[in-house]
Structure formats: structure tokens, C-alpha cells
N, CA, C, O and CB atoms as a CASP TS submission, in Angstrom:
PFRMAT TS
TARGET T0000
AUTHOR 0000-0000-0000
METHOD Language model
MODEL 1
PARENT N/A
ATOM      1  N   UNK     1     -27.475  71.900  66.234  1.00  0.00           N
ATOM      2  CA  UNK     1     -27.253  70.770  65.376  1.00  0.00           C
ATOM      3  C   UNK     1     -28.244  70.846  64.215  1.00  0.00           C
ATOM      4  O   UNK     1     -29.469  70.916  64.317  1.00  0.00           O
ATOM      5  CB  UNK     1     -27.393  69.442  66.158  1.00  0.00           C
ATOM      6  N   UNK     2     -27.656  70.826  63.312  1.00  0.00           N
ATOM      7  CA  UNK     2     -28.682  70.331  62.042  1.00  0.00           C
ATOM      8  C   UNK     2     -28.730  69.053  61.187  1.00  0.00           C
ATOM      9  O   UNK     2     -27.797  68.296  60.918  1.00  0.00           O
ATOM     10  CB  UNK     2     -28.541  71.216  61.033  1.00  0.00           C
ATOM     11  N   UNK     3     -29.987  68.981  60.827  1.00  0.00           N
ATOM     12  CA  UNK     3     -30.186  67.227  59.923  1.00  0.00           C
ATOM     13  C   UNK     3     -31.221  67.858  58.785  1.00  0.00           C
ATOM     14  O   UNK     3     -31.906  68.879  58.739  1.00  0.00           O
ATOM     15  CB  UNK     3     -31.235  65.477  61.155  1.00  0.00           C
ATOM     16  N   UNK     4     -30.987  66.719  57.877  1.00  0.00           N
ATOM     17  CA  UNK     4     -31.653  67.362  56.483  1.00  0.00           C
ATOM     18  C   UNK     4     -32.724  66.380  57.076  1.00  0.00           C
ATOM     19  O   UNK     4     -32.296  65.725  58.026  1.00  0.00           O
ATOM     20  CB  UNK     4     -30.877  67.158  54.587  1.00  0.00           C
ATOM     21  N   UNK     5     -34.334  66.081  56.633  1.00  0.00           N
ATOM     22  CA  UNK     5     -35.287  65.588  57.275  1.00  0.00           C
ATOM     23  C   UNK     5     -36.129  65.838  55.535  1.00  0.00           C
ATOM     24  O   UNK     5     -36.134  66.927  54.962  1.00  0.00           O
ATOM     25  CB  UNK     5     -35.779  66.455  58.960  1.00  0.00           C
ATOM     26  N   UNK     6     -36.690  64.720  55.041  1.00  0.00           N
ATOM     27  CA  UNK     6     -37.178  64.495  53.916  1.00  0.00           C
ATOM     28  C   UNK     6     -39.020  64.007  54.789  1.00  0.00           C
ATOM     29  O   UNK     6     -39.375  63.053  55.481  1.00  0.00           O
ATOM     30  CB  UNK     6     -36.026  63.174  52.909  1.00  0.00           C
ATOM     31  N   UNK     7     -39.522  64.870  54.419  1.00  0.00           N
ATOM     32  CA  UNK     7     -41.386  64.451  54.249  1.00  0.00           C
ATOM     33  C   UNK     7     -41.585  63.750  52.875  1.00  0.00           C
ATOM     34  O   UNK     7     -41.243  64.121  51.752  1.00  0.00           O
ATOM     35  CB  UNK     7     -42.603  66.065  54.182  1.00  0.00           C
ATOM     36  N   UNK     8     -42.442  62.276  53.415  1.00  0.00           N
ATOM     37  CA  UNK     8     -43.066  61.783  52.335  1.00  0.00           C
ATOM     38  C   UNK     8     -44.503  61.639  52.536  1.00  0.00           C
ATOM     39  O   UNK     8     -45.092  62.144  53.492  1.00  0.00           O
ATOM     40  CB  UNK     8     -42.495  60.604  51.974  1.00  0.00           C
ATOM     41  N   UNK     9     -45.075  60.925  51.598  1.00  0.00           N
ATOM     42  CA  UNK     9     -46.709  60.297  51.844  1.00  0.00           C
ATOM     43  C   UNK     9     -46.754  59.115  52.193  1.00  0.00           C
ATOM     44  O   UNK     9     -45.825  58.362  51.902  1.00  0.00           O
ATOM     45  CB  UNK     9     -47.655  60.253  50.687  1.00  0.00           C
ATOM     46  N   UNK    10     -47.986  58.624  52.991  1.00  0.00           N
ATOM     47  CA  UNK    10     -47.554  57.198  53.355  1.00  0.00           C
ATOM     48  C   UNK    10     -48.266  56.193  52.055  1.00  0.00           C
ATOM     49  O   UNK    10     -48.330  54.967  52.142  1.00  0.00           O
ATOM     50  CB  UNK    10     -48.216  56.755  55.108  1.00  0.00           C
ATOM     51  N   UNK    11     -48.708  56.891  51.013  1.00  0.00           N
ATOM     52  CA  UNK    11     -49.673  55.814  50.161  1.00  0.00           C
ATOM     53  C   UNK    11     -48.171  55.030  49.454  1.00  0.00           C
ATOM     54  O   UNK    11     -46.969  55.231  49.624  1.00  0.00           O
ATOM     55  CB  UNK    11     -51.088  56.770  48.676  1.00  0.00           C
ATOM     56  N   UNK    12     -48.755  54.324  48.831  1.00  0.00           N
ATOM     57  CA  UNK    12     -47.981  53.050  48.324  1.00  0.00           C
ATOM     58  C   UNK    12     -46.919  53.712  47.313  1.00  0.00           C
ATOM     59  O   UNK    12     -46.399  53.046  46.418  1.00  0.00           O
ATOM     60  CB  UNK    12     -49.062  51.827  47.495  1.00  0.00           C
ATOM     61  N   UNK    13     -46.610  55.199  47.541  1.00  0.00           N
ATOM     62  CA  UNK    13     -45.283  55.395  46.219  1.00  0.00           C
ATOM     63  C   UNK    13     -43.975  56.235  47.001  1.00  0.00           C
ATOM     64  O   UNK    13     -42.876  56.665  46.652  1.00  0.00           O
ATOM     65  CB  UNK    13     -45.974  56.664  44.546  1.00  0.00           C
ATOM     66  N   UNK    14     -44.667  56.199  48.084  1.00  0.00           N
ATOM     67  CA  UNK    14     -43.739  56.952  49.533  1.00  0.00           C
ATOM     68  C   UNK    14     -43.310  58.027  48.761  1.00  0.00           C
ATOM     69  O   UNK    14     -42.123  57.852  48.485  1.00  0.00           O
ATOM     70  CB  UNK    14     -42.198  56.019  50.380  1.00  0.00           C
ATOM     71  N   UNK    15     -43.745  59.069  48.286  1.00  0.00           N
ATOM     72  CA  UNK    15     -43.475  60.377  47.647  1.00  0.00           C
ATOM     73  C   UNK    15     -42.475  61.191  48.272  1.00  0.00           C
ATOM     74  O   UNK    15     -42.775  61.148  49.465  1.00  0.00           O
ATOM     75  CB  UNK    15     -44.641  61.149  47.579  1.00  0.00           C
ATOM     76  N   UNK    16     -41.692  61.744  48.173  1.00  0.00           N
ATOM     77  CA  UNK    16     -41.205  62.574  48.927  1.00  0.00           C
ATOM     78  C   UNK    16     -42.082  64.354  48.493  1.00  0.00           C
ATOM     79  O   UNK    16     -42.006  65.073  47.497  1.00  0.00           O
ATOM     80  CB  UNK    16     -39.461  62.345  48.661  1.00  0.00           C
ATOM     81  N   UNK    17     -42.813  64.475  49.744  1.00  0.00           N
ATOM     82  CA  UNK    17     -42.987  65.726  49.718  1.00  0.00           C
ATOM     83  C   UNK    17     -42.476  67.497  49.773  1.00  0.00           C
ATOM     84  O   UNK    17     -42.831  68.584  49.317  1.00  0.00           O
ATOM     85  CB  UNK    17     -43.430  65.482  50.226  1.00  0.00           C
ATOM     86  N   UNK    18     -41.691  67.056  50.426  1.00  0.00           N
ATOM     87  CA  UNK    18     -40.516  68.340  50.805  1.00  0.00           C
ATOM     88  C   UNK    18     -39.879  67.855  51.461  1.00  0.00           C
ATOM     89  O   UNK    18     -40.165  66.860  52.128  1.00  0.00           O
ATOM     90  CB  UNK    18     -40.791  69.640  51.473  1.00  0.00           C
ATOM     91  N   UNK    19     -38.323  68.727  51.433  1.00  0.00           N
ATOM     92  CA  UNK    19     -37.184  68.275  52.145  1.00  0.00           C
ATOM     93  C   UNK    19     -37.120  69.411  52.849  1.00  0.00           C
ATOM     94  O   UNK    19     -37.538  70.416  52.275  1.00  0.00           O
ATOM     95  CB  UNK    19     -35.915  67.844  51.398  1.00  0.00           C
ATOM     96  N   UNK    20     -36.585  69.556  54.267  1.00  0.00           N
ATOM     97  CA  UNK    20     -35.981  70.445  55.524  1.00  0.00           C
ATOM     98  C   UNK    20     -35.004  70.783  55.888  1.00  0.00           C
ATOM     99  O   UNK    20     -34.391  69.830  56.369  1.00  0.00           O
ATOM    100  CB  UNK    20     -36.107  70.181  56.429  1.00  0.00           C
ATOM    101  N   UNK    21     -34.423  71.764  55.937  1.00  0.00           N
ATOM    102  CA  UNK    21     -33.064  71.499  56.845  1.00  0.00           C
ATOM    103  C   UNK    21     -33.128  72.173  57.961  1.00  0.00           C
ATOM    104  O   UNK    21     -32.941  73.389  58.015  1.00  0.00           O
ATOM    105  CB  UNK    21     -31.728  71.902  56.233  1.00  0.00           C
ATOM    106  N   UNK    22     -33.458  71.282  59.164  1.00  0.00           N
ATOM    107  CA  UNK    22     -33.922  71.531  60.543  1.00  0.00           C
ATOM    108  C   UNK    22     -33.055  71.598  61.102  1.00  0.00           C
ATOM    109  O   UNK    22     -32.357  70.588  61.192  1.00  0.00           O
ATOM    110  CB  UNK    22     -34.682  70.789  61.167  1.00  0.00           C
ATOM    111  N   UNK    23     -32.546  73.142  61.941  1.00  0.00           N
ATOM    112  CA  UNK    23     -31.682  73.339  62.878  1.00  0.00           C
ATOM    113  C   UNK    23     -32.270  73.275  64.670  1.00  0.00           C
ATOM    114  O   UNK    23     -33.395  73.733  64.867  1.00  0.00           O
ATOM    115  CB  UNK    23     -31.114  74.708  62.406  1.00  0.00           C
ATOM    116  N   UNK    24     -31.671  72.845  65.603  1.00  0.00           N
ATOM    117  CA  UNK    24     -32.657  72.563  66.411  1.00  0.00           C
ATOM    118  C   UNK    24     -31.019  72.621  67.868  1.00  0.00           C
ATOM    119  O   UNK    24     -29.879  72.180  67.717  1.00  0.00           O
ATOM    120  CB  UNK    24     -33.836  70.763  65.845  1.00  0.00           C
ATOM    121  N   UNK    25     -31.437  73.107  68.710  1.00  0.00           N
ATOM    122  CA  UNK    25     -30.338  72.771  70.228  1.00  0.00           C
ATOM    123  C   UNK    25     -29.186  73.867  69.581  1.00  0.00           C
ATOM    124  O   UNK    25     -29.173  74.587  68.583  1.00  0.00           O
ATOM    125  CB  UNK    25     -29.493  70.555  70.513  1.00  0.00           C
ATOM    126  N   UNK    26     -28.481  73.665  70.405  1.00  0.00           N
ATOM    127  CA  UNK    26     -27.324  74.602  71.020  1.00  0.00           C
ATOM    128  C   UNK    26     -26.400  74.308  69.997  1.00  0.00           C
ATOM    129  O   UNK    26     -25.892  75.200  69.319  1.00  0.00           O
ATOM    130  CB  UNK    26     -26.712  74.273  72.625  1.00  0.00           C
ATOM    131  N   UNK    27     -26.111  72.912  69.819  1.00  0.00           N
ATOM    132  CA  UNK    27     -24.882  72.113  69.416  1.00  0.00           C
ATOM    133  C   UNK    27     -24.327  71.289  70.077  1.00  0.00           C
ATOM    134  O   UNK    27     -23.638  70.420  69.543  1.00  0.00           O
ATOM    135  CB  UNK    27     -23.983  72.710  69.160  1.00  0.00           C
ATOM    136  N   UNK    28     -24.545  71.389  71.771  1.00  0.00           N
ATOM    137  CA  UNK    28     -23.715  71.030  72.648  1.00  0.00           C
ATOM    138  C   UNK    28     -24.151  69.276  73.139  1.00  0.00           C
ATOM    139  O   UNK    28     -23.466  68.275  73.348  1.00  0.00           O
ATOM    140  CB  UNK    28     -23.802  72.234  73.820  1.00  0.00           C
ATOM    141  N   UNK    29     -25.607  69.558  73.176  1.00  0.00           N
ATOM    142  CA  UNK    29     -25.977  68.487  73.807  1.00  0.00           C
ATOM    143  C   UNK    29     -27.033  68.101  72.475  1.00  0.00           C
ATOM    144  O   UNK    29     -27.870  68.823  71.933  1.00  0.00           O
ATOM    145  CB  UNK    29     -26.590  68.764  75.460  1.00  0.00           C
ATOM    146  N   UNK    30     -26.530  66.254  72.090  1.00  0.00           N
ATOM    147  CA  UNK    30     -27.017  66.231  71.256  1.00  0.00           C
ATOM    148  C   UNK    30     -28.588  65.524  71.615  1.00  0.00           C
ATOM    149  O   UNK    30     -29.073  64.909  72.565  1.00  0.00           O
ATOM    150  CB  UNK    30     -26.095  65.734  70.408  1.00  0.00           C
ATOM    151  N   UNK    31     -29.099  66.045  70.147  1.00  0.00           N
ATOM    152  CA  UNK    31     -30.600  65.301  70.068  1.00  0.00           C
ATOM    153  C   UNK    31     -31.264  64.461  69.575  1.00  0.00           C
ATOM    154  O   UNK    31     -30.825  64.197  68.456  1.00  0.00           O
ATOM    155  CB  UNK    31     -31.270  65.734  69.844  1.00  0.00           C
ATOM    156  N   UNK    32     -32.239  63.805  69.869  1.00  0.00           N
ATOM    157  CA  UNK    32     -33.055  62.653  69.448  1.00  0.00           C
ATOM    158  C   UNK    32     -33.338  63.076  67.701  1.00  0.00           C
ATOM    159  O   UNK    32     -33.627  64.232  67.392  1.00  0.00           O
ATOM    160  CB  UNK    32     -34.641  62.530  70.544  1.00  0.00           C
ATOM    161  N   UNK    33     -33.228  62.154  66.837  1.00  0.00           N
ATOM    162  CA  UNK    33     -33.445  62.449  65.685  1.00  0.00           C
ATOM    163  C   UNK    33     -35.053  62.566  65.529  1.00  0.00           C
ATOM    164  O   UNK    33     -35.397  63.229  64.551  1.00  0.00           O
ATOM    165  CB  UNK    33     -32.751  61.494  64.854  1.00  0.00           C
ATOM    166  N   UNK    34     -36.091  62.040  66.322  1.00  0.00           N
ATOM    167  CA  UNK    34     -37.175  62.163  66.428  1.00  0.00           C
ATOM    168  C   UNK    34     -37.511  63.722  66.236  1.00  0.00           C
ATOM    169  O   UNK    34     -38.187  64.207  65.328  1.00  0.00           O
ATOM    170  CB  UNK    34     -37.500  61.532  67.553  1.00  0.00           C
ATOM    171  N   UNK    35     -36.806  64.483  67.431  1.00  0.00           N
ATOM    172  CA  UNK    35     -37.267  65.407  67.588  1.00  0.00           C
ATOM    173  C   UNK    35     -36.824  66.227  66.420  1.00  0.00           C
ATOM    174  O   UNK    35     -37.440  67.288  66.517  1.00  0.00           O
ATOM    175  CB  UNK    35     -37.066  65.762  68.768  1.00  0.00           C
ATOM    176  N   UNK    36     -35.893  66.260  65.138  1.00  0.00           N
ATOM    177  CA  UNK    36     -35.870  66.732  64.047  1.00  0.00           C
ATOM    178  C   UNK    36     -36.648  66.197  62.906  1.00  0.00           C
ATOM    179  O   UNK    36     -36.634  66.771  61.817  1.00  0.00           O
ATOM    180  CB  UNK    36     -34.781  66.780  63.837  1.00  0.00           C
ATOM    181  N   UNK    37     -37.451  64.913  63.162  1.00  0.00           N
ATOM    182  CA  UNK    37     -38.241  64.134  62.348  1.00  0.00           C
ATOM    183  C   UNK    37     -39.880  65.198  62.972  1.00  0.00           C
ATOM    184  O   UNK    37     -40.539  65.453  61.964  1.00  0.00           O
ATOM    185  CB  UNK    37     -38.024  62.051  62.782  1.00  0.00           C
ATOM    186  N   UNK    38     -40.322  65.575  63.796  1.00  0.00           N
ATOM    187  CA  UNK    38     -41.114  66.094  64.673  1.00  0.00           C
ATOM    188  C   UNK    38     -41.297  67.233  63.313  1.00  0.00           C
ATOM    189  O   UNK    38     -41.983  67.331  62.296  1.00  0.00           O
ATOM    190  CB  UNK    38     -40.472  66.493  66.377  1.00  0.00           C
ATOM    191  N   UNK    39     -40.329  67.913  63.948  1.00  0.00           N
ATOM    192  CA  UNK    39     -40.029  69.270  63.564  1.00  0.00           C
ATOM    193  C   UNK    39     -40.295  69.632  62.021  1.00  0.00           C
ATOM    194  O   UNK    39     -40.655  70.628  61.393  1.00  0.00           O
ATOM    195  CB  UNK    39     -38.575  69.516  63.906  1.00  0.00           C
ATOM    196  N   UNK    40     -39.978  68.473  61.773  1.00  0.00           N
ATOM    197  CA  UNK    40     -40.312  68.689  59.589  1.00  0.00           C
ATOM    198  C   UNK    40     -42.052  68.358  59.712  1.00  0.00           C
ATOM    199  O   UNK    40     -42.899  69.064  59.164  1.00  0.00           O
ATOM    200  CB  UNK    40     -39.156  66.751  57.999  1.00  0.00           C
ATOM    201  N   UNK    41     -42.315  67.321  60.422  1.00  0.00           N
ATOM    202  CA  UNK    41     -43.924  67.238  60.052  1.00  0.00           C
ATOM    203  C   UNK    41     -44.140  68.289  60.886  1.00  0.00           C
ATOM    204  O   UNK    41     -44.925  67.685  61.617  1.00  0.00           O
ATOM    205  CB  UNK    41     -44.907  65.795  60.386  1.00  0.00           C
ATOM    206  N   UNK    42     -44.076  69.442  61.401  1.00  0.00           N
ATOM    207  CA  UNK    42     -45.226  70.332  62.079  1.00  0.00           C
ATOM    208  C   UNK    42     -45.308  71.483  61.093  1.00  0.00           C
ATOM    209  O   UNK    42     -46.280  72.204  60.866  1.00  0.00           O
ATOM    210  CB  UNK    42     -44.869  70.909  63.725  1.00  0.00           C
ATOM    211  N   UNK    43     -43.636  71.526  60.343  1.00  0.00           N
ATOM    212  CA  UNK    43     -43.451  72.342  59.403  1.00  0.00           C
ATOM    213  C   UNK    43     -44.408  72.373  58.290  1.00  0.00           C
ATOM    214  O   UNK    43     -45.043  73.297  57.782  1.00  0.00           O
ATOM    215  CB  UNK    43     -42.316  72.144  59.013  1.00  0.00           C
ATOM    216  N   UNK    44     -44.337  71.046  58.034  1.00  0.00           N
ATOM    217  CA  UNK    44     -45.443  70.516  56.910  1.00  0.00           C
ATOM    218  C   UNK    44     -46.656  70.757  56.749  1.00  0.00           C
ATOM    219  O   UNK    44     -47.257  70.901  55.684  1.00  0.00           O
ATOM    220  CB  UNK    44     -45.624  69.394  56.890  1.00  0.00           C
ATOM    221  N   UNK    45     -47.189  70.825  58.179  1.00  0.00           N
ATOM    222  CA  UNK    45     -48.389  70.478  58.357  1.00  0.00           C
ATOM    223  C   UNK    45     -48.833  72.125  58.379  1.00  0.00           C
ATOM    224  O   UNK    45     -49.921  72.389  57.867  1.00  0.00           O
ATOM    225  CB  UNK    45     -48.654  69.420  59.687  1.00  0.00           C
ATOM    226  N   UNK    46     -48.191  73.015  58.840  1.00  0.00           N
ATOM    227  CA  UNK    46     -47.967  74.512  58.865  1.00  0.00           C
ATOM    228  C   UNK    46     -48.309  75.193  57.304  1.00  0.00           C
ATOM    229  O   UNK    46     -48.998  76.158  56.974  1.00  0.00           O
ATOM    230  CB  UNK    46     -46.283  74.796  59.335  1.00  0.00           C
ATOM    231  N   UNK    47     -47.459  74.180  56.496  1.00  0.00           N
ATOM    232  CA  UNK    47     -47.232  75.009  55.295  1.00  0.00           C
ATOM    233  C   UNK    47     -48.402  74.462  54.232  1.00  0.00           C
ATOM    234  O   UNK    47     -48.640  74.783  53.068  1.00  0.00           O
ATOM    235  CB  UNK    47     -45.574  74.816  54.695  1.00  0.00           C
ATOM    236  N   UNK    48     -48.965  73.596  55.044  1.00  0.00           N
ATOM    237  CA  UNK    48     -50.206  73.587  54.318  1.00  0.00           C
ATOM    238  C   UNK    48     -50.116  72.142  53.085  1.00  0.00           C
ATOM    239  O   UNK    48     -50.986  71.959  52.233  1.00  0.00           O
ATOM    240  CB  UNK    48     -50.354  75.293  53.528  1.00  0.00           C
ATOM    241  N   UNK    49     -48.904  71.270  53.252  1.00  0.00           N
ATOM    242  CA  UNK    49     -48.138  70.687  52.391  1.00  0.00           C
ATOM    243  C   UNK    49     -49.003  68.807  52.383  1.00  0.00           C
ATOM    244  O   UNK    49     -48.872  67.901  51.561  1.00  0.00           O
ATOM    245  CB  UNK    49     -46.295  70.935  53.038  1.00  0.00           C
ATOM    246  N   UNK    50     -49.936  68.882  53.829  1.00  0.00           N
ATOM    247  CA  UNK    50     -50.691  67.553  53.534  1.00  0.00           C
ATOM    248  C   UNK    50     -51.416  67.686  54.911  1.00  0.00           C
ATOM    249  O   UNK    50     -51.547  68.633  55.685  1.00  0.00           O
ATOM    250  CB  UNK    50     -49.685  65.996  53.241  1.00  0.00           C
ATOM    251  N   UNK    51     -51.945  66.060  54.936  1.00  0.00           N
ATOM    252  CA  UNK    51     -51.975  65.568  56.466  1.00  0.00           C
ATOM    253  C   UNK    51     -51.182  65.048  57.109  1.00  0.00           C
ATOM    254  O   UNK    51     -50.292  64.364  56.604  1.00  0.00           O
ATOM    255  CB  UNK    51     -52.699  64.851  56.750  1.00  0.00           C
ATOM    256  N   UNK    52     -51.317  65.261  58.512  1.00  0.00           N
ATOM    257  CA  UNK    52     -50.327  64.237  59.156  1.00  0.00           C
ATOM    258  C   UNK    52     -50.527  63.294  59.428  1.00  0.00           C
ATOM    259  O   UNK    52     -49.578  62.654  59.880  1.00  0.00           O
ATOM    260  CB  UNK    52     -49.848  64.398  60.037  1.00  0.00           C
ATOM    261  N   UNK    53     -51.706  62.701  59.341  1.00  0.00           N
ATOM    262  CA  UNK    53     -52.097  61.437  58.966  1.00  0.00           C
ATOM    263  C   UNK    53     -51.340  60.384  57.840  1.00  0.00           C
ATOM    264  O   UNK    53     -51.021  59.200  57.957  1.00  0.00           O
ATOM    265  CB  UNK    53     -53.327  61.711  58.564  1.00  0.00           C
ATOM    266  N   UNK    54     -51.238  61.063  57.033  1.00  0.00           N
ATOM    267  CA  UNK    54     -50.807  60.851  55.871  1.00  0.00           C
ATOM    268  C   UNK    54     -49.267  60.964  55.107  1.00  0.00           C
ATOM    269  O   UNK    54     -48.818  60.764  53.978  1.00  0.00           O
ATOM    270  CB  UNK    54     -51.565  61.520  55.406  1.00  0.00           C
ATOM    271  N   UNK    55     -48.693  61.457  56.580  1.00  0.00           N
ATOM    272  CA  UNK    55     -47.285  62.143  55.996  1.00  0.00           C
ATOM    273  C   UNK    55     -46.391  61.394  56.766  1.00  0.00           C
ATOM    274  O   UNK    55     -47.054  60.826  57.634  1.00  0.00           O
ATOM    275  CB  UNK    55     -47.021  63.874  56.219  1.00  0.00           C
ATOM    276  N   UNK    56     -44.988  61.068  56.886  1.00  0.00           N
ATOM    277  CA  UNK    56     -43.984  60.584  57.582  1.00  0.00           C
ATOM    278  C   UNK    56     -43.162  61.768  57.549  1.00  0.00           C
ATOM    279  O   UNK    56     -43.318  62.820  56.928  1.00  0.00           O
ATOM    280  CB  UNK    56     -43.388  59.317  57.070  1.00  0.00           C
ATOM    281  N   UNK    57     -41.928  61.255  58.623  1.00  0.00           N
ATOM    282  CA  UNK    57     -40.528  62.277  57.897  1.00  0.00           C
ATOM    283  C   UNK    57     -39.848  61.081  58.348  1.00  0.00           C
ATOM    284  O   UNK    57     -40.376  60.143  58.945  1.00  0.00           O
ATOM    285  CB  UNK    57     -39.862  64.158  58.623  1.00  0.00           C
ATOM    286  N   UNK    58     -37.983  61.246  57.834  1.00  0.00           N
ATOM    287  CA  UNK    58     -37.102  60.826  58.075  1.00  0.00           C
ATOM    288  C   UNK    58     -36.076  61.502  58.026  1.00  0.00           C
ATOM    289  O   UNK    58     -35.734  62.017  56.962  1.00  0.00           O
ATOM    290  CB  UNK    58     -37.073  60.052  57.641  1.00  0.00           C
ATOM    291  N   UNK    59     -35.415  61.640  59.070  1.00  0.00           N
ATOM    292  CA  UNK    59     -33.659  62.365  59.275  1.00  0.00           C
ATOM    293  C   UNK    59     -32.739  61.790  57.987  1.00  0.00           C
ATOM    294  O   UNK    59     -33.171  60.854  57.315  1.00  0.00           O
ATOM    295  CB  UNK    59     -32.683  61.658  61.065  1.00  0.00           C
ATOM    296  N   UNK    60     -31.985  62.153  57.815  1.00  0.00           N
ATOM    297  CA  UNK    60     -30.870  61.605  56.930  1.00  0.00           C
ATOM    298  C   UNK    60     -29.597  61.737  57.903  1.00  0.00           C
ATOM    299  O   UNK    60     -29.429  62.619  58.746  1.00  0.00           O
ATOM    300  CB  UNK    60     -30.682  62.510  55.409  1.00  0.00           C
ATOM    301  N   UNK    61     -28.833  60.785  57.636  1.00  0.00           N
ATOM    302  CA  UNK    61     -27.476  60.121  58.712  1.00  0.00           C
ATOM    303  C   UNK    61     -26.643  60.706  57.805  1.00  0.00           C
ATOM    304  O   UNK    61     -25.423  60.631  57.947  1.00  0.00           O
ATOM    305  CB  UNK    61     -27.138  58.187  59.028  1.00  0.00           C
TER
END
């Protein structure tokens, strides 16, 4: 399954930092959008792109 998953900042202009397109499971059995919200901040945090303190994500429906 895939979801597009947008990183922002949490200061007062909610930035969008980078966008994802997180593929994640089989297809079969579906998944918690968390765990594709997860998946963009570790990315983030990987690529050197902020803190995670400081960062959110959100799935897109």
C-alpha cells in the first residue's frame, strides 16, 4: 500500500518540509496510517532534513 505523507515544522508557519511517497505491507492487509506517518519522520530524520522534535508528518486520504 502506498500514501503520500507530507513532513512539516511544528513552529507557528507549519512549513511543509518534504513530501514522501511511502510504500509499506504487501497490499493485502491494510495499515495504520501512523505507521506511514512513522515512516516519513524516520526518513526525515535520516536525511538529515530537521528534528524530530520539531517535525510532524501527515498521510494524505
Amino acid at each position: 500500500m502506498k500514501r503520500i505523507v507530507d513532513v512539516f515544522t511544528k513552529d507557528w508557519s507549519h512549513e511543509i518540509v518534504w513530501t514522501y511517497v511511502i510504500e509499506l505491507g504487501d497490499g493485502l492487509v491494510p495499515l495504520e496510517i501512523e505507521a506511514f506517518e512513522n515512516e516519513a519522520l524516520r526518513l526525515a530524520v535520516e536525511e538529515n532534513r530537521g528534528n524530530p522534535e520539531f517535525m510532524f508528518a501527515k498521510a494524505r486520504e
